[in-house]
C-alpha positions in Angstrom: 80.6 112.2 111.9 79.2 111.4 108.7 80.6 113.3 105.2 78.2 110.6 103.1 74.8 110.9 102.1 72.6 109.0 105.4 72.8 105.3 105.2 69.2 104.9 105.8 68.4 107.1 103.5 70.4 105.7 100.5 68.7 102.4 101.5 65.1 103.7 101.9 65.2 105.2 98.2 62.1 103.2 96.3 64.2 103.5 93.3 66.8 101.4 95.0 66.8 97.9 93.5 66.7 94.6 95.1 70.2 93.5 94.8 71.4 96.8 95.7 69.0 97.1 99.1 70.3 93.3 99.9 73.7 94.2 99.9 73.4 97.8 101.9 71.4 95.5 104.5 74.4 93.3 104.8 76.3 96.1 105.8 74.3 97.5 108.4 74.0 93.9 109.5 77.7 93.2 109.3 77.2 90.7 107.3 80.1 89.7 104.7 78.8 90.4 100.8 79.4 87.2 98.5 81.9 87.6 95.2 78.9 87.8 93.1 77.6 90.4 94.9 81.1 92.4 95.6 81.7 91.8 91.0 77.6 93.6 90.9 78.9 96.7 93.0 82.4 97.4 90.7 79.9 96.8 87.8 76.2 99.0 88.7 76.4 100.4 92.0 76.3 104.2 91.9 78.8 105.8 93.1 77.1 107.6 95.4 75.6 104.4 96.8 78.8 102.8 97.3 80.5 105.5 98.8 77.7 105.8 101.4 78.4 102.5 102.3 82.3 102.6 102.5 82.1 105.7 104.9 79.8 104.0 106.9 81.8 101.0 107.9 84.5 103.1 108.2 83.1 105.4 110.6 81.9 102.0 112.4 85.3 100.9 112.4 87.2 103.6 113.2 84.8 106.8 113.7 86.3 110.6 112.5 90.4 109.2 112.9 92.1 109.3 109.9 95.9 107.8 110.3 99.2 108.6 109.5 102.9 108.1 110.5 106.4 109.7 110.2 108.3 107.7 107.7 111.1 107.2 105.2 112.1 105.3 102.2 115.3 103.2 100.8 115.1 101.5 98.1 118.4 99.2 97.8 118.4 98.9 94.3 116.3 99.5 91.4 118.0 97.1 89.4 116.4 94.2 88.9 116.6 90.4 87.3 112.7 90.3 86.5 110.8 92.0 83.8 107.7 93.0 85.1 105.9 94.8 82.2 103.9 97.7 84.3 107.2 98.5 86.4 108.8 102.1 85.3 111.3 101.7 88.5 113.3 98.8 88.1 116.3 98.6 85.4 117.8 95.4 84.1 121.0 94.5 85.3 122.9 95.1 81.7 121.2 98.9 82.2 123.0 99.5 85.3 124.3 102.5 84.1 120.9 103.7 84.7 120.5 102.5 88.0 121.7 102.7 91.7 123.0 99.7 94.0 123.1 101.3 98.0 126.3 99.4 99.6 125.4 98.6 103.5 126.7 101.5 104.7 125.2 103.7 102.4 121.9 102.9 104.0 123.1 103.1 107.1 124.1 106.2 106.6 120.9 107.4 105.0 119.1 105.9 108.5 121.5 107.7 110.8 120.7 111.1 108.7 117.4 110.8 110.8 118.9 110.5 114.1 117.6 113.8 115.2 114.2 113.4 113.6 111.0 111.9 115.0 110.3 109.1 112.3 109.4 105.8 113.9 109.7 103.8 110.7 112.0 102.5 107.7 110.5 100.8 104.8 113.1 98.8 102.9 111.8 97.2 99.5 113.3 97.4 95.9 114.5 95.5 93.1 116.0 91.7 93.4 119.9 91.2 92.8 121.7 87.8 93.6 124.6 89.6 95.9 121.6 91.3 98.0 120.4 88.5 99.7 119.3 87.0 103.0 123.0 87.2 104.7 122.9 90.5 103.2 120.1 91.8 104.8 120.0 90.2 107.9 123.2 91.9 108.4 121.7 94.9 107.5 118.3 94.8 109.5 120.9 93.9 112.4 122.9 97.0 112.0 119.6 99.6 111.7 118.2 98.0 114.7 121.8 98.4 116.9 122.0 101.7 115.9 118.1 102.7 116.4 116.4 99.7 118.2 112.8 101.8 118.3 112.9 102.3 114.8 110.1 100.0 112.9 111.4 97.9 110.0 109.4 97.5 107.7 111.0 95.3 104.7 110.9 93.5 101.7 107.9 92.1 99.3 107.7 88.6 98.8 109.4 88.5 95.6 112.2 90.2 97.8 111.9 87.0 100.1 111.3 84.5 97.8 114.5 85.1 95.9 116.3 85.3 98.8 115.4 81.7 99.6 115.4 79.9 96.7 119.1 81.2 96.7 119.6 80.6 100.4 118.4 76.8 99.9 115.9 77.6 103.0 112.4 77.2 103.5 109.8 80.7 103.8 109.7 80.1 107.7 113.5 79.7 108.5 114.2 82.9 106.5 111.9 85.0 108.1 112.4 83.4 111.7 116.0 84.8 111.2 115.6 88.0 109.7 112.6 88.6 112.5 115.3 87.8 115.0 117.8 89.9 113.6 115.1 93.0 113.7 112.8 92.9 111.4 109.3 94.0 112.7 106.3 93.7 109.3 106.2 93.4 106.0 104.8 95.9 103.5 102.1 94.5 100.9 103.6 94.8 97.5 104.7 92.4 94.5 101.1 91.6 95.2 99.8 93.2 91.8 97.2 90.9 90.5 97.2 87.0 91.4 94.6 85.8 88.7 97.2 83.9 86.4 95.0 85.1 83.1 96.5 88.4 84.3 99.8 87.5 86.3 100.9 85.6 83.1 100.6 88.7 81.1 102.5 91.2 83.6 104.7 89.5 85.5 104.9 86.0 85.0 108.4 85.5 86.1 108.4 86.6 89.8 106.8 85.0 92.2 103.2 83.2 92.0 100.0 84.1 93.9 100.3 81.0 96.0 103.7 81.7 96.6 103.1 85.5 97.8 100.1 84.0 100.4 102.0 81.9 101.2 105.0 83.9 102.5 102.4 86.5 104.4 100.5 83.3 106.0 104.3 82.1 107.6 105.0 85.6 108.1 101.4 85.7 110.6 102.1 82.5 112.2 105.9 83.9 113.6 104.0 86.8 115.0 105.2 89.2 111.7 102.1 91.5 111.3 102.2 92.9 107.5 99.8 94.9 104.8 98.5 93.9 101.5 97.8 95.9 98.0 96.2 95.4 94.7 97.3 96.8 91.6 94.5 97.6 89.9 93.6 100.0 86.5 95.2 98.3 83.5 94.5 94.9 81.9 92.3 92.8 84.8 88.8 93.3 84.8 86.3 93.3 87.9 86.1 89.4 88.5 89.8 89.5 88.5 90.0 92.4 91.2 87.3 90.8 93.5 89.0 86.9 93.4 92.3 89.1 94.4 90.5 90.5 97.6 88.8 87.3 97.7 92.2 85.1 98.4 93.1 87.8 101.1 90.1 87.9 102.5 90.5 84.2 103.4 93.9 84.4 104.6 93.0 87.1 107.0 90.3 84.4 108.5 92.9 82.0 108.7 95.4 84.7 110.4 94.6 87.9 111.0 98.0 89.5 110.4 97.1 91.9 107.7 96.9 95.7 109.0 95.6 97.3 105.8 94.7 97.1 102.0 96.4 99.8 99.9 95.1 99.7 96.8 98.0 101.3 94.3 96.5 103.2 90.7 98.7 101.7 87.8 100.6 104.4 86.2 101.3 104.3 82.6 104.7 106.9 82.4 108.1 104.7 81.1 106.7 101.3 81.1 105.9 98.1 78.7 102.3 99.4 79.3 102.3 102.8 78.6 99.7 102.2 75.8 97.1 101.3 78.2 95.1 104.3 79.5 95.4 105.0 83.7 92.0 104.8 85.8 89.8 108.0 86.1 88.7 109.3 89.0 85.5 108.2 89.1 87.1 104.3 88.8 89.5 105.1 91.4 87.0 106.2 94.1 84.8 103.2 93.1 87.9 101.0 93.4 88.5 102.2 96.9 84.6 101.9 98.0 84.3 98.3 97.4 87.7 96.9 98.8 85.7 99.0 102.1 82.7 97.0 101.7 84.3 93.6 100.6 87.4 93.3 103.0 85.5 93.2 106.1 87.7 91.4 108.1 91.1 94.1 107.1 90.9 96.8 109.7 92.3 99.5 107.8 92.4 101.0 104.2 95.0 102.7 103.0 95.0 105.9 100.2 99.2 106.2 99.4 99.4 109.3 98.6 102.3 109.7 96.4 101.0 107.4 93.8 97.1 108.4 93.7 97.7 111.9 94.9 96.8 114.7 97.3 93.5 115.8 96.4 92.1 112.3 95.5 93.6 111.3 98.4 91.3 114.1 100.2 88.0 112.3 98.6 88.9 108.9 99.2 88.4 109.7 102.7 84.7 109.9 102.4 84.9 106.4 100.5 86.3 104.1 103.1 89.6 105.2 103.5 91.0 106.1 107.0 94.8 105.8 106.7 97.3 108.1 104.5 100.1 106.4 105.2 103.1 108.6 106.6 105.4 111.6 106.0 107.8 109.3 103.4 110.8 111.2 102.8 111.5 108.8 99.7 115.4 109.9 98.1 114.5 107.7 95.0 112.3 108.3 92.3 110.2 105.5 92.1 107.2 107.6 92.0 108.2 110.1 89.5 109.1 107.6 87.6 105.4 105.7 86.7 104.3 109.3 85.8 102.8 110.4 89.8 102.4 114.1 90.6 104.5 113.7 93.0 108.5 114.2 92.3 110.4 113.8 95.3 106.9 112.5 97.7 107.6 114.1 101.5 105.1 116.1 103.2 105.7 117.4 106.8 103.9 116.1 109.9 101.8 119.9 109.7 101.3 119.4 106.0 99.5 116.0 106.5 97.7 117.1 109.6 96.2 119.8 107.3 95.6 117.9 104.5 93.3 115.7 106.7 91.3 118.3 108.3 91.0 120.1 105.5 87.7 117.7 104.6 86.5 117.5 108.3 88.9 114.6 109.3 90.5 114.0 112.5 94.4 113.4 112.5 96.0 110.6 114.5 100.1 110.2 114.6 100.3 106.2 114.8 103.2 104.0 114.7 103.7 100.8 112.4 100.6 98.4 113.6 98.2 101.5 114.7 99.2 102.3 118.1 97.9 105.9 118.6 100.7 108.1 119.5 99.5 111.8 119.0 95.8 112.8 118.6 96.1 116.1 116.6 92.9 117.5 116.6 93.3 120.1 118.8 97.3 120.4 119.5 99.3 122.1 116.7 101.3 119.8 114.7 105.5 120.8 114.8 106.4 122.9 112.1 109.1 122.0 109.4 112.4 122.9 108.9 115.5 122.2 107.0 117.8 119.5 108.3 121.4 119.8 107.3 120.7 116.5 105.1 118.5 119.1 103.1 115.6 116.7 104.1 112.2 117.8 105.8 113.0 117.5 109.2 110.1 115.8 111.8 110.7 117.6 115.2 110.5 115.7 117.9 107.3 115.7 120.2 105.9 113.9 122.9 103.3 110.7 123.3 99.8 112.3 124.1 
């Protein structure tokens, strides 16, 4: 299927100019574009162009399917020792009072509210406090997995890890050697934001360094750790800055290949030390989306998260590259609310995202953490919601297809 103008017949306009014909021969040719050429499409292509080309390498890649799992969020904390000047989530430690700090059992307990509920992954990431560190977690990861060994952990950003060693005296590999052998499973791609350090100096210099954040993923790869990757893109970096960000990942998936997916995340303005800087439009978003398509080649998957850029835009980014939606993320902070995101409390119910996706001709696929298909929904009814006595959504259980 094809939602996107024809390839071929974007490329045989006569009004199409050189550079621009070059670079839609590439992609037909699967041939990688060059930074020059990925900076030309953020700053001329038309949209139209570029979204032609996204959909059609991700049609190549992955045809109609359009991914999603049954998740849920805990954020341990959202107090924080860094600063970081576009975060509306995390609170100071001397604001505590406006805060929360989770206590072990507290998000054990929140995991054993979904013992009767068909998610097949936790995500664990949040602010960074000295008492929550590697022993800390490794205890905890232990715990989720002896109570639910089939659940997916997914946890912690390397700011997350990299704190945890420096204070652990340990290197990147024996930290994550342990915690993989106490349970945990990937890594989700955040703390990533920008890593130019014209722009990393500006809005988050005190957290961990682009080298350092490669770093951690590339040791994460080489144990076998599979994990994702973002961007933050849509306040004060500029197009050379967003490209030399794909650029670095790009090279570290040739030297690994343990990325899954690029999400790239819309800065919101709402309750932050950059509210004076204006959010992305539309139009910028969609183009944003197009090119990481066309210039991550060699990153299966691309991500729309739809709490932060929302439903509907969400809906059009899947004719510009996008094939993955991420999952059902019963989320019982407000991290999202918080940066200013439609979205107060983000959850939507297996049948809501099933409909959401073929709403715009799409075909919904249930996956689990690293894309193994697990339902095809395109002709079976999705399970329909109900409440759980945790007054959560609850995710019935079904069966594999």
């Amino acid at each position: 299927m094809n939602n996107n103008p024809n390839i071929h017949i974007i490329l045989n306009n006569p009004n199409l100019v050189t550079p621009f014909k070059k670079i839609g021969e590439k992609v037909l040719n699967g041939e990688r574009i060059t930074f020059d050429e990925g900076v030309l499409l953020y700053q001329k292509a038309e949209l139209s162009y570029l979204g032609a080309l996204a959909n059609y390498i991700r049609e190549q890649k992955h045809s109609n399917y359009t991914y999603f799992n049954r998740n849920f969020h805990i954020e341990p904390t959202n107090l924080c020792i860094y600063t970081c000047k576009f975060c509306s989530y995390s609170r100071l430690i001397k604001q505590k009072e406006d805060g929360w700090v989770y206590s072990e059992k507290e998000m054990l307990d929140i995991v054993k509210s979904y013992d009767n509920q068909a998610v097949s992954e936790v995500h664990l990431v949040g602010g960074v406090l000295p008492h929550m560190g590697l022993e800390f977690f490794t205890s905890l990861i232990s715990k989720i997995k002896a109570h639910r060994p089939e659940l997916h952990v997914k946890a912690f950003t390397p700011v997350e890890y990299h704190y945890m060693c420096k204070r652990a005296k340990v290197s990147y590999h024996e930290a994550l050697k342990l915690l993989k052998e106490s349970g945990l499973d990937s890594i989700p791609g955040g703390g990533a934001e920008i890593f130019h350090d014209e722009v990393r100096d500006i809005i988050c210099k005190d957290k961990c360094n682009a080298e350092q954040w490669l770093e951690i993923h590339e040791t994460a790869h080489n144990l076998g750790i599979p994990s994702n990757c973002t961007m933050l893109y849509g306040h004060i970096e500029n197009y050379e800055h967003r490209v030399d960000h794909m650029e670095r990942l790009r090279q570290l998936q040739d030297r690994t290949n343990g990325f899954n997916c690029f999400i790239p995340l819309k800065f919101r303005n709402k309750n932050n030390e950059m509210s004076h800087i204006p959010e992305s439009n539309i139009l910028e978003d969609l183009r944003t989306y197009a090119v990481a398509r066309i210039y991550l080649d060699n990153i299966p998957h691309l991500k729309a998260y739809w709490p932060m850029i929302g439903r509907t835009t969400t809906q059009l980014l899947l004719n510009f590259g996008v094939n993955d939606v991420d999952g059902t993320i019963d989320d019982t902070t407000k991290i999202y609310s918080m940066a200013g995101s439609e979205e107060q409390r983000p959850a939507m119910s297996t049948a809501e995202l099933v409909k959401l996706i073929k709403n715009v001709g799409r075909h919904p696929i249930e996956r689990d953490s690293v894309y193994n298909q697990l339902t095809d929904y395109k002709e079976v009814e999705p399970p329909q919601p109900k409440a759980s006595n945790n007054g959560f959504i609850e995710l019935p259980v079904i069966g594999k297809n």
